[in-house]
N, CA and C atoms as a LAMMPS dump frame, in Angstrom:
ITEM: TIMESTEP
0
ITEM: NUMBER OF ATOMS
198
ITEM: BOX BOUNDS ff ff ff
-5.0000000000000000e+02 5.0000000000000000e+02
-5.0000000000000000e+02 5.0000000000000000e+02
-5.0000000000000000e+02 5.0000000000000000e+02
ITEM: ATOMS id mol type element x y z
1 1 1 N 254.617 -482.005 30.465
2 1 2 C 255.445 -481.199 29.59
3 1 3 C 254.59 -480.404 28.603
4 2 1 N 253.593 -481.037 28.401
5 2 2 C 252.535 -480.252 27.366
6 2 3 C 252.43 -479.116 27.721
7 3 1 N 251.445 -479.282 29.059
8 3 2 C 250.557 -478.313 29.716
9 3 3 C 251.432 -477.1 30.313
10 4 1 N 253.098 -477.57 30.2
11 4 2 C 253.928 -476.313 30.331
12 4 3 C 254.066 -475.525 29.464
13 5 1 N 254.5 -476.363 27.918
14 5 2 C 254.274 -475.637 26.777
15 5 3 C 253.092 -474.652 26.337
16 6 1 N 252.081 -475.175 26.297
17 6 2 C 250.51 -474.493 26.594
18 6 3 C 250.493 -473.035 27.277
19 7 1 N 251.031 -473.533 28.593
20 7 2 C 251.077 -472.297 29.108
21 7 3 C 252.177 -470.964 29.113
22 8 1 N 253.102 -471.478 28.626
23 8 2 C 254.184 -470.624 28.24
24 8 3 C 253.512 -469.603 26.867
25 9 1 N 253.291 -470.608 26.208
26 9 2 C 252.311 -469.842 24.632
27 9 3 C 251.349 -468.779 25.44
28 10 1 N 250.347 -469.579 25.925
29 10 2 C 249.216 -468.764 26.73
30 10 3 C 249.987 -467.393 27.337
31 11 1 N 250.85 -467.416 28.09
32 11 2 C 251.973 -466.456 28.855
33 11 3 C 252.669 -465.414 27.713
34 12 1 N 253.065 -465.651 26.612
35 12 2 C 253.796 -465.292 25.978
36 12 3 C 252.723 -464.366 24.877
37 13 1 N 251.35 -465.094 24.764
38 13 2 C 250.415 -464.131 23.993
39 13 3 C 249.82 -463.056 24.68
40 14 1 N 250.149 -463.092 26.114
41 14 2 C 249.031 -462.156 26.899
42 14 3 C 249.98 -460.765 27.474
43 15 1 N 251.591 -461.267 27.145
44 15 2 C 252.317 -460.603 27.342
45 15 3 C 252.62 -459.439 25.774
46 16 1 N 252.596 -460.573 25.343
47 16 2 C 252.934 -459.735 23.528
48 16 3 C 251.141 -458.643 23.342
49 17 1 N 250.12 -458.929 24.273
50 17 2 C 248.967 -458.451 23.702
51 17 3 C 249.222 -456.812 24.595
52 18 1 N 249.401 -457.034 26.298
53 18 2 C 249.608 -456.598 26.794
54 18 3 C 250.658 -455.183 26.441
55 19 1 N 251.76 -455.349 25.696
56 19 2 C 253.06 -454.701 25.541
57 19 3 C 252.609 -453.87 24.692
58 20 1 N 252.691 -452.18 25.227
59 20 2 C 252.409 -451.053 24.464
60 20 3 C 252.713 -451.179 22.644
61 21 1 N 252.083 -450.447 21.666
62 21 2 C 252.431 -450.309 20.738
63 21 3 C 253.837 -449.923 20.148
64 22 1 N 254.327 -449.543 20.861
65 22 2 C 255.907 -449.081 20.678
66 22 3 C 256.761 -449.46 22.088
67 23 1 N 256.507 -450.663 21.868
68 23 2 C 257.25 -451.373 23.318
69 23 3 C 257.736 -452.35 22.625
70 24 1 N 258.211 -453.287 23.364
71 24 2 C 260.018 -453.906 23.276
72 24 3 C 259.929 -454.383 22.049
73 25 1 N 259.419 -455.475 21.604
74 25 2 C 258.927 -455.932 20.418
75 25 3 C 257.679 -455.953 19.776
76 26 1 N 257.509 -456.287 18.064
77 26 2 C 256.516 -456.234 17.534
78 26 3 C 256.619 -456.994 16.334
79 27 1 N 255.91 -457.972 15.772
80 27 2 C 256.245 -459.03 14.957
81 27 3 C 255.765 -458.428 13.378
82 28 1 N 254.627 -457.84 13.083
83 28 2 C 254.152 -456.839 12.158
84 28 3 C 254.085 -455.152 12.614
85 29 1 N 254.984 -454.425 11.792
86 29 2 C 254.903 -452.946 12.619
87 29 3 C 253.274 -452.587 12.271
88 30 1 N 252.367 -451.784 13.193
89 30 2 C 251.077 -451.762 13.162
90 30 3 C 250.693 -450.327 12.655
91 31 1 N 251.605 -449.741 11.362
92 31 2 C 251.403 -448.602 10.539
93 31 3 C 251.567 -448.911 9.054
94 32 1 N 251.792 -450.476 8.814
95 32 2 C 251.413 -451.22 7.622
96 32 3 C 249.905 -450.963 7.462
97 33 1 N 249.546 -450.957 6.372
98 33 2 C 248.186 -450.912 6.094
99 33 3 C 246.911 -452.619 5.926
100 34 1 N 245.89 -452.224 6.609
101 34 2 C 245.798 -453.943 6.28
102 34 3 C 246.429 -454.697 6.846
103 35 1 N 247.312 -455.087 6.868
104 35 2 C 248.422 -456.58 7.69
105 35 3 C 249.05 -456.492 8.908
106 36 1 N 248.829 -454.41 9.16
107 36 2 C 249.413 -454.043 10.561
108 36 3 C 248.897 -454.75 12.038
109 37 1 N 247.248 -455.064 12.011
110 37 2 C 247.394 -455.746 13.184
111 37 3 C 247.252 -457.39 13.372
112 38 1 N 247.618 -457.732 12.192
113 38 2 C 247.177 -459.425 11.904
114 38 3 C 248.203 -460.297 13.33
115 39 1 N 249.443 -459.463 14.144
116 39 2 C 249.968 -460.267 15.054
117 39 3 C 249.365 -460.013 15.949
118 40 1 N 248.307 -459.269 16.617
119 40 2 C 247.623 -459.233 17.684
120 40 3 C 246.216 -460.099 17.282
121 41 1 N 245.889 -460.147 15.821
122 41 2 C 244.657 -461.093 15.945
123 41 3 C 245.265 -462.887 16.385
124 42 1 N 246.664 -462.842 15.915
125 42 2 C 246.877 -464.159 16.098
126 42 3 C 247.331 -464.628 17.436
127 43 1 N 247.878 -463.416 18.13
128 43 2 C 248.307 -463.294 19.517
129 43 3 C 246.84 -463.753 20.627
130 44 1 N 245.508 -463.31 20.368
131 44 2 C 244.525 -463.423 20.713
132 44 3 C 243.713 -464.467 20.114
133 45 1 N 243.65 -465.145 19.548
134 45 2 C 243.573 -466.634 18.971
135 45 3 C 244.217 -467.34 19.621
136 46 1 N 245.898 -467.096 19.945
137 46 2 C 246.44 -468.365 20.386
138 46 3 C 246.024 -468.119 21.938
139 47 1 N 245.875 -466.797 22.497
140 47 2 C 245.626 -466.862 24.076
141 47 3 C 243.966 -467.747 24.532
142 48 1 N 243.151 -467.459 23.249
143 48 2 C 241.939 -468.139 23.671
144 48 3 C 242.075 -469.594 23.301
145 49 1 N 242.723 -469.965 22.575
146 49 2 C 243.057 -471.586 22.22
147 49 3 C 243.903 -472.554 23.317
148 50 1 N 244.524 -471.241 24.443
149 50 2 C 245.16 -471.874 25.233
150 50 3 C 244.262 -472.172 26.755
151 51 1 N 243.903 -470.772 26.808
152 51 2 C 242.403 -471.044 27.476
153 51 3 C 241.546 -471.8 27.368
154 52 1 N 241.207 -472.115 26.635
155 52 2 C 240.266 -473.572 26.107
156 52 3 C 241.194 -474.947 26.48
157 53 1 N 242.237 -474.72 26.51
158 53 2 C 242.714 -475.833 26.343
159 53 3 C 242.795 -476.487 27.732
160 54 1 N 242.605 -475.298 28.959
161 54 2 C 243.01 -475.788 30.285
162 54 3 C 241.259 -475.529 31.037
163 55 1 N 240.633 -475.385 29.516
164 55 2 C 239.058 -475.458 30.285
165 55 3 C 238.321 -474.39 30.499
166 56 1 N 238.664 -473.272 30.026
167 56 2 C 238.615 -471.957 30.522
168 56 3 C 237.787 -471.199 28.929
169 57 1 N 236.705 -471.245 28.91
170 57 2 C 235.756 -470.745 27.776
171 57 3 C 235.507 -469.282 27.893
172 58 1 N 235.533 -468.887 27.107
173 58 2 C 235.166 -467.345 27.45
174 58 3 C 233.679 -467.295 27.809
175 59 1 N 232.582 -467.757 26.714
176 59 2 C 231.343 -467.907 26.943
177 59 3 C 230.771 -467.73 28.425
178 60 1 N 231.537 -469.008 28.912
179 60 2 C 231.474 -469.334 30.158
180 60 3 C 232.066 -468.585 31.231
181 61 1 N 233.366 -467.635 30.904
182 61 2 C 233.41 -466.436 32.105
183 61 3 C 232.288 -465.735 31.855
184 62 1 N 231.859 -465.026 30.589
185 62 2 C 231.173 -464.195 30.576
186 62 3 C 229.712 -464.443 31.155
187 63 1 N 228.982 -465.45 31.239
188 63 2 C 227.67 -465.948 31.703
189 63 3 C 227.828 -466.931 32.881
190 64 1 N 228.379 -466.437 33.987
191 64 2 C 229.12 -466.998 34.586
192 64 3 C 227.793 -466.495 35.888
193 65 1 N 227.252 -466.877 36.621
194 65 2 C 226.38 -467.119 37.153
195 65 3 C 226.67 -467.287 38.974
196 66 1 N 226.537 -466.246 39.704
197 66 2 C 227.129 -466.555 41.322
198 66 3 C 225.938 -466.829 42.301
């Protein structure tokens, strides 16, 4: 049940990061000054916290070695 929750968040930040600037929703409008993009920094925090969580490091895509 966790690891559904997890991933729904994970799902739900990559979708909210994804979704044009003037698309369906927006939690801070991003023509505030200063505070306009603080929901995409947190949107991208929670997508890498969820990533981590199922093992998935960025570090580690990025130096990722074939």
């Amino acid at each position: 049940m966790k690891k559904t929750g997890v991933f729904l968040l994970g799902l739900f930040a990559l979708i909210y990061l994804l979704n044009p600037t003037a698309g369906l929703f927006e939690l801070i409008p991003d023509n505030i000054p200063l505070i306009g993009n603080l929901d995409e920094a947190a949107a991208v925090t929670l997508l890498l916290m969820c990533l981590r969580y199922f093992g998935y490091e960025l570090p580690d895509i990025l130096n990722s070695k074939k």
